[in-house]
C-alpha positions in Angstrom: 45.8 -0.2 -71.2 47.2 -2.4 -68.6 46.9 0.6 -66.1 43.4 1.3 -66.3 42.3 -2.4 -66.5 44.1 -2.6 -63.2 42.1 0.8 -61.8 39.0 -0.7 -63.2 39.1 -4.0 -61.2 40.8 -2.0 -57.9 37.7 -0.3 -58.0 35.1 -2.5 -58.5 36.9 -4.7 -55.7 36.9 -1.8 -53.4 32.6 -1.5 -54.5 32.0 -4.7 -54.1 33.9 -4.4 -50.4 31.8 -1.7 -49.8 28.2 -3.2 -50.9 28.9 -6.2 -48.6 29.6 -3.9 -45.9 26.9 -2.0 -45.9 24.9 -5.5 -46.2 26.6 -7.0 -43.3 25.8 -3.9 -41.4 22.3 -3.9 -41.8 22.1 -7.3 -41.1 23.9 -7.0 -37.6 21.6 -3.7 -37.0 18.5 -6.2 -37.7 20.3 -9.0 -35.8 20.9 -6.3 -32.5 17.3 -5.0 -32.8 15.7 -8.6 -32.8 18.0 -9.5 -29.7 16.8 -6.3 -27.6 12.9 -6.2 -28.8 13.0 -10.0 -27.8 14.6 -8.8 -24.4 12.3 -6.1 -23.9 9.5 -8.0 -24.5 9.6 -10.8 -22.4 11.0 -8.5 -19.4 9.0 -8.8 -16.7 7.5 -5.0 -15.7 5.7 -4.1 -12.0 2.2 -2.9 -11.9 0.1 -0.9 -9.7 -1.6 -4.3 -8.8 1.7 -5.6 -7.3 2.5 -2.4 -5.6 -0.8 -2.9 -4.0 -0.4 -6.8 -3.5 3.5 -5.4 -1.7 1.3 -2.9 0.5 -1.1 -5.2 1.9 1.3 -8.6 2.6 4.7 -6.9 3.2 4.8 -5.1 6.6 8.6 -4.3 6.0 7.9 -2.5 2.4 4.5 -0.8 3.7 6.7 0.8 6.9 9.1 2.1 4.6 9.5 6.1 4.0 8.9 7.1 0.3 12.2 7.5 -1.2 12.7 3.9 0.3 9.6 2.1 -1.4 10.5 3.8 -4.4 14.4 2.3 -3.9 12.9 -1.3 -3.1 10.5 -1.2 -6.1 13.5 -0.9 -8.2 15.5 -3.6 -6.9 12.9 -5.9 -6.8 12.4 -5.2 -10.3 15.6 -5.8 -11.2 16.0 -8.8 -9.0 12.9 -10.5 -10.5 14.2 -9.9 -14.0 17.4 -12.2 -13.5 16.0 -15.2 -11.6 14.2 -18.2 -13.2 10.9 -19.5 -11.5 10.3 -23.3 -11.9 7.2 -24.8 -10.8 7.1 -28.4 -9.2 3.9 -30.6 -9.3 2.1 -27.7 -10.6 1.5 -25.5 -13.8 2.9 -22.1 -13.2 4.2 -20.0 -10.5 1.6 -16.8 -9.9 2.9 -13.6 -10.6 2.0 -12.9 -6.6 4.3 -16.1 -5.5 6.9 -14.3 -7.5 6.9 -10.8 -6.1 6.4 -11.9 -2.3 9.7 -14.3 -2.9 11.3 -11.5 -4.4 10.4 -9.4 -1.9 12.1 -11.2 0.5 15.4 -11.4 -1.4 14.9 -7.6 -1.7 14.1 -6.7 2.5 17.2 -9.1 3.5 19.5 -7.8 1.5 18.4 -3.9 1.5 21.2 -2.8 3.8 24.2 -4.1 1.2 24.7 -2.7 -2.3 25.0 -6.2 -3.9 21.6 -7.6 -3.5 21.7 -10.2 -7.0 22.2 -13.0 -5.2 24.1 -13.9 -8.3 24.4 -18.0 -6.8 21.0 -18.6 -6.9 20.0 -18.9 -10.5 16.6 -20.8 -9.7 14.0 -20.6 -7.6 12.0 -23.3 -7.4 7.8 -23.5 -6.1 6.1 -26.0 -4.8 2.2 -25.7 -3.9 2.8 -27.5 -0.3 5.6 -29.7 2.0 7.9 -31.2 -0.6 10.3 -34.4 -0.1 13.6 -34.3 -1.1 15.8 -38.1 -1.5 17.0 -39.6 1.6 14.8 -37.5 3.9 12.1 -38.8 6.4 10.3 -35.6 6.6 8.6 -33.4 4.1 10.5 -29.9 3.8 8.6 -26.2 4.0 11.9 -24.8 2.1 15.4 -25.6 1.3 18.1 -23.8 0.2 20.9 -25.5 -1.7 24.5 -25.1 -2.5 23.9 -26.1 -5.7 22.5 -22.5 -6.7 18.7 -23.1 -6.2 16.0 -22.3 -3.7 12.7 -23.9 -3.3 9.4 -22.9 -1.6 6.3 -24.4 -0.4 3.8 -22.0 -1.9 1.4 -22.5 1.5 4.4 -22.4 3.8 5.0 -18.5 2.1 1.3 -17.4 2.5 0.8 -19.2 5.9 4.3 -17.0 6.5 2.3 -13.7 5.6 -0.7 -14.4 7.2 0.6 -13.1 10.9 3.3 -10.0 10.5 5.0 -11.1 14.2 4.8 -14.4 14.8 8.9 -15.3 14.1 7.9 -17.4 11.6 8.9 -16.7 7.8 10.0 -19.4 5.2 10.8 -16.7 3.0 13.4 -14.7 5.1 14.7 -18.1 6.5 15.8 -19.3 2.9 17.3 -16.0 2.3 19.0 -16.1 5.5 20.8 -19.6 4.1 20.7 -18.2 0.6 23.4 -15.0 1.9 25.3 -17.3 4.1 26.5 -19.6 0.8 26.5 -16.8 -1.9 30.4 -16.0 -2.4 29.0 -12.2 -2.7 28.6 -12.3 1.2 31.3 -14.3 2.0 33.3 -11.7 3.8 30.2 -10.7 6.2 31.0 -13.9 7.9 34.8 -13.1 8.6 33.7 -9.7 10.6 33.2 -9.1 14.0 29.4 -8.7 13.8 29.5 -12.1 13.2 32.1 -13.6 14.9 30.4 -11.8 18.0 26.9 -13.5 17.2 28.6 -16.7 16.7 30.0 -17.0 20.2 27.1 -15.6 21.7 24.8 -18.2 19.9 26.4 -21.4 20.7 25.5 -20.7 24.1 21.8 -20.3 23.1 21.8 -23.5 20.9 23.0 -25.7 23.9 19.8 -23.9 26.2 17.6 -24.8 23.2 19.1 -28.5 23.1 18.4 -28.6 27.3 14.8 -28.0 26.8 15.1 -24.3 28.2 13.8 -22.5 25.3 12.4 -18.7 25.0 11.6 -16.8 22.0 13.5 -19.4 19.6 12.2 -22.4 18.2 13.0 -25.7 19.1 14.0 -26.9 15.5 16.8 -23.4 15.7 18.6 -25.5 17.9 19.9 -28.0 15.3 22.7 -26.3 14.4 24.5 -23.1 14.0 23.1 -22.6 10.4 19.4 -23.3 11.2 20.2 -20.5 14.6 21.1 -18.1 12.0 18.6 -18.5 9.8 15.9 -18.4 12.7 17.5 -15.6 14.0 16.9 -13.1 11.1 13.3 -14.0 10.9 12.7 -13.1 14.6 14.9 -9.7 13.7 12.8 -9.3 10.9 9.2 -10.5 12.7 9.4 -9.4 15.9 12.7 -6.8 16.1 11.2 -5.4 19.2 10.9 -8.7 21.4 14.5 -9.7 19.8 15.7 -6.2 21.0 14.5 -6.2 24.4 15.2 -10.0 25.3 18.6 -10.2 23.7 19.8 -7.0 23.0 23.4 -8.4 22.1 22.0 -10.7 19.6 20.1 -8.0 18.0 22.9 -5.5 18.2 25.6 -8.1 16.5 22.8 -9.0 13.5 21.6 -5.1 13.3 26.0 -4.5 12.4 25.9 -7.5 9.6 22.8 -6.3 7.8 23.5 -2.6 8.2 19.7 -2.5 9.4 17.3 -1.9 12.0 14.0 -2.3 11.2 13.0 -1.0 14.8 13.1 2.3 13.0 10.7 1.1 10.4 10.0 4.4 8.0 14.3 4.4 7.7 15.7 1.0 9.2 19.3 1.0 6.8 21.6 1.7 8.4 24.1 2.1 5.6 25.4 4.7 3.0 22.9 4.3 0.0 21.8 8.3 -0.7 23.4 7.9 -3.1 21.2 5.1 -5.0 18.2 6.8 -3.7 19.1 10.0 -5.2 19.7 8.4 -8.6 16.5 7.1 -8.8 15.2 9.8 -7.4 16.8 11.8 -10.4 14.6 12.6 -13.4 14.3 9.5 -14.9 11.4 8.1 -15.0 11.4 5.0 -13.3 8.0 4.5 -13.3 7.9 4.4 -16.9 10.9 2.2 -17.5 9.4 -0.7 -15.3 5.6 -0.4 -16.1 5.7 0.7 -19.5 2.9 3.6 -18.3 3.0 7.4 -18.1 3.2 7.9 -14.8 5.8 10.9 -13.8 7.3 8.8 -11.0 7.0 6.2 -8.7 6.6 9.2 -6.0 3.1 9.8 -7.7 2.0 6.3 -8.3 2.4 6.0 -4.7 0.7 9.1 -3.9 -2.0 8.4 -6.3 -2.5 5.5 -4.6 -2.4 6.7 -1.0 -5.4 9.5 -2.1 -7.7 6.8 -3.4 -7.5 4.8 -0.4 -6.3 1.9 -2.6 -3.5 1.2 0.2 
C-alpha cells in the first residue's frame, strides 16, 4: 500500500512538473514573440521615396555603380536602425534629415567594414546655428566625446545645395565622429596618417600666415578642424584636392581605402565579398521595405526606366 501511494504521488509530482512546463513554455514563446513583433514594428524600413530623395541630394550615392548603391542602401539601413534622433527647439526630425545624416555616416565610412559608429549613440537636430555653454559663437555642428552629434538642419541642406563647393557639415562631423570612435582608433597609428599629419602642420601654419588656397580659414585652428576640412574637400571637390595637393590626397585616399575620383567604383578595399552576399538571393528589397520587389537591382532599374531618377 505504501508502494503505490508513493508511485501515485511520484507521478502526479512528475505531471504537475510537466503542466508547469509546458505553461512556462508558452509563456516565454508569447513573451519572445511580443519582444520581436515590437522590434519589427517600430524598425525603421527604406522606401522608394528615400531612394529617390538619395538620388537627387547625394552626388556620392547617385555616382555609384549598381552593386554599390545596392551595398550603401543596406548599410544605411542598418545604420539608421541603431542611432537615436533627438530633436532640439523643434518637434521632430524629418525622415529626409534622417537619411541625408545617415547618408553621410554611410559615404565616410564605405571603405572600412565597421561602419556602426558604435560611440555615437545620439544624434542630435537642430532647425538652425545652435549655442552651446561657454561659447561666444553659435555652432553649424559639433561633434562630442561624450557619444553624441548634433546638426543644424539648414547648415545640412545649405551643405547639399552645391555638390563642389568644400563645404559639408555633414561629412565634417563624421570626419570628428571617426577620429574619437575607439573602432577607428588604429587608422590614426598608420602611416597614411602619420604622413598626412606631418604634411598638414605645414599647411596649418600657411593658413595661420594669411596665405590660404583651397582651404578655409577656420581649417587653420587646429589639427582636428584640418582634418575634418580636409575630407570634405576629398569628398567635394576630389579632383581640385588631387591636382593641387596630390600628397594630401594620396595619404587620405590610403586611410579611407577610397577614391572617389573614380566615382562608379571609388573603394578601394576588399568588400566583394559583402557585395556578393547581398547580392545573393535574398531579398533585400523585401526585408528593408516590406514590398515585393525581387531586388534592389530592380527597384533601381525600375526606377531608372520611368525617369523617376
Amino acid at each position: 500500500m505504501m508502494s503505490d501511494y508513493t508511485d501515485t504521488g511520484t507521478e502526479s509530482a512528475l505531471l504537475l512538473g510537466f503542466v508547469i512546463l509546458f505553461i512556462f513554455i508558452i509563456c516565454l514563446i508569447f513573451f519572445i514573440r511580443e519582444v520581436f513583433s515590437h522590434y519589427f514594428r517600430h524598425r525603421k524600413r527604406l522606401r522608394p521615396a528615400d531612394v529617390i530623395f538619395l538620388y537627387q541630394h547625394n552626388r556620392y550615392f547617385r555616382n555609384l555603380s549598381l552593386p554599390l548603391k545596392r551595398l550603401f542602401l543596406h548599410r544605411l539601413h542598418n545604420l539608421w536602425n541603431i542611432k537615436e534622433f533627438v530633436p532640439m527647439e523643434m518637434d521632430e526630425v524629418s525622415r529626409k534629415t534622417e537619411i541625408l545624416i545617415m547618408s553621410m555616416a554611410v559615404q565616410l565610412t564605405f571603405g572600412f567594414k565597421k561602419y556602426a559608429l558604435y560611440n555615437f549613440k545620439k544624434i542630435y537636430v537642430a532647425p538652425d546655428t545652435f549655442h552651446m555653454p561657454g561659447a561666444s559663437q553659435p555652432y553649424a555642428g559639433l561633434t562630442s566625446s561624450q557619444g553624441y552629434i548634433i546638426f543644424s538642419e539648414k547648415a545640412l541642406f545649405n551643405s547639399i545645395a552645391t555638390d563642389n563647393d568644400g563645404y559639408h557639415i555633414g561629412i565634417h562631423e563624421f570626419a570628428h565622429a571617426i577620429t574619437l570612435d575607439t573602432a577607428y582608433e588604429h587608422l590614426f597609428w598608420g602611416k597614411a596618417y602619420k604622413t598626412w599629419k606631418a604634411d598638414a602642420r605645414k599647411k596649418i601654419e600657411v593658413i595661420r600666415a594669411g596665405n590660404n588656397t583651397l582651404f578655409s580659414d577656420y581649417s587653420g585652428t587646429n589639427i582636428d578642424e584640418f582634418f575634418a576640412h580636409s575630407i570634405e574637400q576629398f569628398f567635394e571637390q576630389p579632383e581640385v584636392l588631387a591636382e593641387r595637393f596630390p600628397k594630401k590626397y594620396h595619404s587620405i585616399r590610403q586611410l579611407l581605402k577610397q577614391n572617389p575620383i573614380a566615382a562608379e567604383y571609388p573603394l578601394e578595399s576588399d568588400t566583394s565579398w559583402e557585395i556578393m552576399k547581398h547580392d545573393s538571393a535574398e531579398d533585400l528589397f523585401l526585408l528593408i521595405t516590406g514590398k515585393k520587389y525581387p531586388s534592389i537591382d530592380i527597384l533601381l532599374r525600375h526606377l531608372y526606366s520611368s525617369n523617376i531618377i
